[in-house]
C-alpha positions as CSV (number, residue, x, y, z in Angstrom):
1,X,0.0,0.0,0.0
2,X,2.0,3.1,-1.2
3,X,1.3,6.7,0.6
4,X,-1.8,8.0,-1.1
5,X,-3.7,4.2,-0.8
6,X,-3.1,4.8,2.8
7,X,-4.3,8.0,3.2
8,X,-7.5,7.1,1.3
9,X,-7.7,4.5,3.8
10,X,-7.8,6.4,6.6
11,X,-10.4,8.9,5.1
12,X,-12.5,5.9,4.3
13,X,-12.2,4.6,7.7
14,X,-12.5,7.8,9.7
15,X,-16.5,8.6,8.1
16,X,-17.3,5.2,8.8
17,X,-19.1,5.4,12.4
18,X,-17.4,3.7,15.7
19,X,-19.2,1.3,16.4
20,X,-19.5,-0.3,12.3
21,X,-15.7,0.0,12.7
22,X,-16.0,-2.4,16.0
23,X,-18.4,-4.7,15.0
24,X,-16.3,-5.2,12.0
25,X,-13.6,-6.1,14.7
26,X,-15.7,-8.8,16.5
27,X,-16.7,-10.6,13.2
28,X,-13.0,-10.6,12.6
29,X,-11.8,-11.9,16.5
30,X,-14.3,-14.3,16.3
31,X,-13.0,-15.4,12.7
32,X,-16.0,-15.2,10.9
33,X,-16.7,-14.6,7.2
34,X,-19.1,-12.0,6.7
35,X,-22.3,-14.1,5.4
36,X,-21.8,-16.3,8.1
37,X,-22.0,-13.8,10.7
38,X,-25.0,-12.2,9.5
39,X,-26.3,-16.0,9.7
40,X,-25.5,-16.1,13.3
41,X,-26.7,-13.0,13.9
42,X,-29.8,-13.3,11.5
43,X,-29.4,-10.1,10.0
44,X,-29.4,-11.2,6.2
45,X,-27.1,-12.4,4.2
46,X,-23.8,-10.4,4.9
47,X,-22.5,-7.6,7.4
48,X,-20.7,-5.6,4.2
49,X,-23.4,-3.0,4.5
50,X,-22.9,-2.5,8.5
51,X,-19.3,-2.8,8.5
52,X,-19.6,0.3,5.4
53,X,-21.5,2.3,7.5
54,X,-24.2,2.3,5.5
55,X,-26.8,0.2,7.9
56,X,-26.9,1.3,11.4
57,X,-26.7,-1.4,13.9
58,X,-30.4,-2.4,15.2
59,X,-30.7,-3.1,19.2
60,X,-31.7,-6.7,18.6
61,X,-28.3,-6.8,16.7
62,X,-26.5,-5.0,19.5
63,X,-28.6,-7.7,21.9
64,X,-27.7,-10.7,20.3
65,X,-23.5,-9.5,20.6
66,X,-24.3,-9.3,24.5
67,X,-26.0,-12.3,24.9
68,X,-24.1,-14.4,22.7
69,X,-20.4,-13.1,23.1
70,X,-20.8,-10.9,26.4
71,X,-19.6,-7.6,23.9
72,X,-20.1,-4.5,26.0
73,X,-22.5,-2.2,24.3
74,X,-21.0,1.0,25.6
75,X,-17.6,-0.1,24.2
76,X,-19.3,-0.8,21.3
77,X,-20.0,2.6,20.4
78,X,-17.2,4.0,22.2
79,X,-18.5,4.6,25.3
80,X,-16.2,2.3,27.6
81,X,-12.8,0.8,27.1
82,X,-14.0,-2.9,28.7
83,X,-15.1,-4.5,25.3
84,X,-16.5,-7.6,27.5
85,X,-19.1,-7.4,30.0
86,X,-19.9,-10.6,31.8
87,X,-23.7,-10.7,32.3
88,X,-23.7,-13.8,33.8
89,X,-23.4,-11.9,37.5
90,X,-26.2,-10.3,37.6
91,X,-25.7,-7.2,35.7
92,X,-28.7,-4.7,35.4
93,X,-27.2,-1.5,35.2
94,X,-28.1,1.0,32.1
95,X,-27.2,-0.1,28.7
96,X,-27.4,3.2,27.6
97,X,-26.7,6.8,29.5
98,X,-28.1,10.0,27.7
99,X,-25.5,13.6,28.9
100,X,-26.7,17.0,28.4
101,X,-24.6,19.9,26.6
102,X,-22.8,20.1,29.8
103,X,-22.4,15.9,30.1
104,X,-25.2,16.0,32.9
105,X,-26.9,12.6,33.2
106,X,-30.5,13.5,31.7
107,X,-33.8,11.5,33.0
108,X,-35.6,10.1,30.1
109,X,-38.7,9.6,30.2
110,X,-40.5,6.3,29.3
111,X,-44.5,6.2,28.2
112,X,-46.9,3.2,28.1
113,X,-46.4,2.8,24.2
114,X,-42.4,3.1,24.6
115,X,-42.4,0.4,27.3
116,X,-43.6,-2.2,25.2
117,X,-40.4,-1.4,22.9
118,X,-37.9,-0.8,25.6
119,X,-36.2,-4.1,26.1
120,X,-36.3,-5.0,22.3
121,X,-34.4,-1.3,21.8
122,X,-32.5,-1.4,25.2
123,X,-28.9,-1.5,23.3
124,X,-30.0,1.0,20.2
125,X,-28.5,4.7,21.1
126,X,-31.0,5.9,18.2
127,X,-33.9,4.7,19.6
128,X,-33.5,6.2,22.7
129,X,-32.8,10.1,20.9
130,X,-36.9,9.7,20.7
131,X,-37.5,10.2,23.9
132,X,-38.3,12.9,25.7
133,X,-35.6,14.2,28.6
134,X,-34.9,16.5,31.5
135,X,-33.5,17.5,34.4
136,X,-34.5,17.7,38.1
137,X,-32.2,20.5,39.6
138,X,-32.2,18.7,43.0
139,X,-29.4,17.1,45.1
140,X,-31.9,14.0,45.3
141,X,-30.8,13.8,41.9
142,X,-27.5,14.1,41.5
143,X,-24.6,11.9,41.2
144,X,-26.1,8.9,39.9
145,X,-28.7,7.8,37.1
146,X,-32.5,8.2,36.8
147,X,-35.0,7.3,34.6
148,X,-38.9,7.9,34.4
149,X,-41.6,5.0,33.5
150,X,-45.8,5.4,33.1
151,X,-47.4,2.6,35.0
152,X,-50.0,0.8,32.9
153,X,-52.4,-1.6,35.2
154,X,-53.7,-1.4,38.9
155,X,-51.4,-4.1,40.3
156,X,-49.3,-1.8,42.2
157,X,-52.8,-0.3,43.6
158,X,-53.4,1.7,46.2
159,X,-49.5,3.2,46.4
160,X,-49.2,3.7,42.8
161,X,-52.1,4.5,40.2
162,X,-52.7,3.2,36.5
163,X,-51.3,6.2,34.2
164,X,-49.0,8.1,37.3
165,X,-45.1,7.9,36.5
166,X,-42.1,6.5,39.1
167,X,-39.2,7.9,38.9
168,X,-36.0,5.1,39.6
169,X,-32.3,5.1,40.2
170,X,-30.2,3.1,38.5
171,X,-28.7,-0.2,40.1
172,X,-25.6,-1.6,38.9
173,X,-26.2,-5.4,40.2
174,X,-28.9,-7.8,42.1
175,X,-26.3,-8.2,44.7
176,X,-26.7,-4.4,45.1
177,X,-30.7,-4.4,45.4
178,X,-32.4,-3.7,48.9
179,X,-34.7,-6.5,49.3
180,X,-38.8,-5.6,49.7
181,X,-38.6,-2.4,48.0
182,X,-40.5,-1.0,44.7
183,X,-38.0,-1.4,41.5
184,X,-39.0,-0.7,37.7
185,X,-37.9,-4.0,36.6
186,X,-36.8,-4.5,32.7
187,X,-37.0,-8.0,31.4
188,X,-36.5,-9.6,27.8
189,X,-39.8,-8.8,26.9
190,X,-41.5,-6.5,29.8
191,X,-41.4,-3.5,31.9
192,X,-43.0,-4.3,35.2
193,X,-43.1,-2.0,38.4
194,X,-43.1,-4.6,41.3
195,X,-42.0,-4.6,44.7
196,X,-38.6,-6.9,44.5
197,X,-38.1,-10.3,47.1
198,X,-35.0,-12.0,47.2
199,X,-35.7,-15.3,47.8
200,X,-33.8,-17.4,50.6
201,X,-31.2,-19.8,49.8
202,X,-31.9,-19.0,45.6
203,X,-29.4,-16.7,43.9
204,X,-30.3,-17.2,40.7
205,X,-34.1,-15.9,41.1
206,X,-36.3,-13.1,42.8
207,X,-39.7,-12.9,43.8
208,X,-41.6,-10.2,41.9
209,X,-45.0,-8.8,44.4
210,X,-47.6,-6.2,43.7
211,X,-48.9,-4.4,45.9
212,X,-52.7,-5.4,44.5
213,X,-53.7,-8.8,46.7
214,X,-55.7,-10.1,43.4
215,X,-52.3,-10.0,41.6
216,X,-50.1,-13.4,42.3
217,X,-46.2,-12.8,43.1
218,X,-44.1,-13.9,40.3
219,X,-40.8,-15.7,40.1
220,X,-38.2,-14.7,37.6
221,X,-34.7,-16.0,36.6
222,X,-31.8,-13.0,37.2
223,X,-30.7,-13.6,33.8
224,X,-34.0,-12.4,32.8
225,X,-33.4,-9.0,34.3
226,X,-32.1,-6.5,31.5
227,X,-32.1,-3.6,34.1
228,X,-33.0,-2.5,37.1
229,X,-34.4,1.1,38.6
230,X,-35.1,1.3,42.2
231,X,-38.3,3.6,42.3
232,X,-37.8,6.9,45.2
233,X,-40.6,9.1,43.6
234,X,-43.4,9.4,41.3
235,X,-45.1,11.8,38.8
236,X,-49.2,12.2,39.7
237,X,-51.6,14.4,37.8
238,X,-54.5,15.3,38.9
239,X,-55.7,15.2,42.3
240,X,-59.3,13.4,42.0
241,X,-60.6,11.6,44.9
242,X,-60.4,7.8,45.1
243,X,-63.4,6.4,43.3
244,X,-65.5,3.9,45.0
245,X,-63.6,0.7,43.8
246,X,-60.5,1.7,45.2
247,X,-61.6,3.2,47.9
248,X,-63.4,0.1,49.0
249,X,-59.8,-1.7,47.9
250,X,-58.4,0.4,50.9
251,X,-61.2,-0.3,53.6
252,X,-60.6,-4.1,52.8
253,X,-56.8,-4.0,53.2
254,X,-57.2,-2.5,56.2
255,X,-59.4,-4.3,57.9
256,X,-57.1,-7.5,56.8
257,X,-54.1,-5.8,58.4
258,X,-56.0,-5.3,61.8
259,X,-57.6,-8.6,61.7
260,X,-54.0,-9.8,61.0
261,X,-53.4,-7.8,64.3
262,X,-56.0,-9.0,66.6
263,X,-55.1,-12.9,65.7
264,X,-51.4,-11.9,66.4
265,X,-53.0,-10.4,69.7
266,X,-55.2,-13.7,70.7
267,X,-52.4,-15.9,69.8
């Protein structure tokens, strides 16, 4: 390659966005041909047009790289220097982080219709430019990660209401989690708001409670977790009074706590 090849080269190379230029890298670590990772990946027929530049990289792309070769999706866009993540410790912290102008962590803010997307988009950095942000100018809020979710359904009744938003901190790891307290939790193919159990002498699952008694707890593998956001506020609008239903939801849990009390009492 004489002088000016190279320098064409390196023209070529620099347009050509970061992470195209790494996931060309993996294919070649791993020692694949191009058709044959697209194959693997199921992402047609060749990688030529990703590794160009000219076909962004999709989240379920981006997914399947995790999940199948632990790559690191920050250091996949050149976010981190650790290309390898090992997700088979319990790992829920962000897969993406969104910075102001003056790289401020920015709370996004997740809807009803967005949820159903999130964890099928939870590695694509595009996906998550749709979404609305902002910042909280409150030392609650500073020096760590939030994110905002709508609650759809009433089995979180009577703390929080169908339509209100939570508010969550990010948590790096399940070992980090604070047992019996209200977490946005992402799985593979849901966004739930549940009050988190870990369950005795079981690492590898957690108990998942609403605070609804018609709803059934359920039981989830860690590796199902995505991420993690431990709910300390919420978002309500409007300030109607509790129609009868729930209302009548409240009387009854609270006469099952003090009958709860006056067996304790006889006993």
């Amino acid at each position: 390659m004489d002088l000016f090849q190279f320098y064409i080269y390196l023209i070529m190379n620099k347009e050509v966005a970061i992470e195209a230029r790494r996931f060309k890298k993996v294919r070649e670590e791993l020692h694949f041909t191009q058709q044959a990772f697209a194959e693997l990946l199921d992402i047609g027929s060749t990688t030529a047009d990703i590794e160009r530049g000219k076909t962004k990289i999709t989240g379920k792309t981006v997914m399947e790289l995790l999940r199948k070769f632990q790559i690191n999706p920050l250091w996949l866009y050149g976010q981190s220097i650790a290309q390898y993540v090992n997700i088979e410790v319990g790992d829920v912290s962000p897969k993406v982080i969104t910075i102001d102008k003056e790289d401020n962590d920015t709370i996004l803010l997740v809807n009803q219709k967005a949820a159903a997307g999130y964890p099928h988009n939870i590695q694509d950095v595009s996906w998550y430019e749709t979404l609305p942000a902002f910042n909280i100018p409150l030392p609650q809020y500073r020096n760590a990660t939030y994110r905002g979710f709508q609650v759809e359904g009433d089995s979180m009744l009577p703390n929080i209401r169908p339509n209100e938003w939570v508010l969550g901190r990010a948590v790096p790891s399940i070992s980090e989690a604070d047992d019996s307290k209200i977490y946005i939790i992402v799985l593979n193919d849901s966004v739930l708001v549940k009050k988190l159990q870990k369950i005795p002498n079981n690492l590898t699952q957690v108990r998942l409670i609403s605070l609804n008694i018609e709803y059934l707890p359920i039981d989830v593998h860690v590796r199902e977790i995505q991420e993690l956001w431990l709910v300390n506020s919420k978002l309500s609008f409007g300030v109607d009074e509790p129609t009868d239903s729930s209302l009548l939801r409240q009387l009854q849990h609270s006469m099952d706590e003090l009958k709860g009390q006056l067996k304790n009492l006889n006993t």
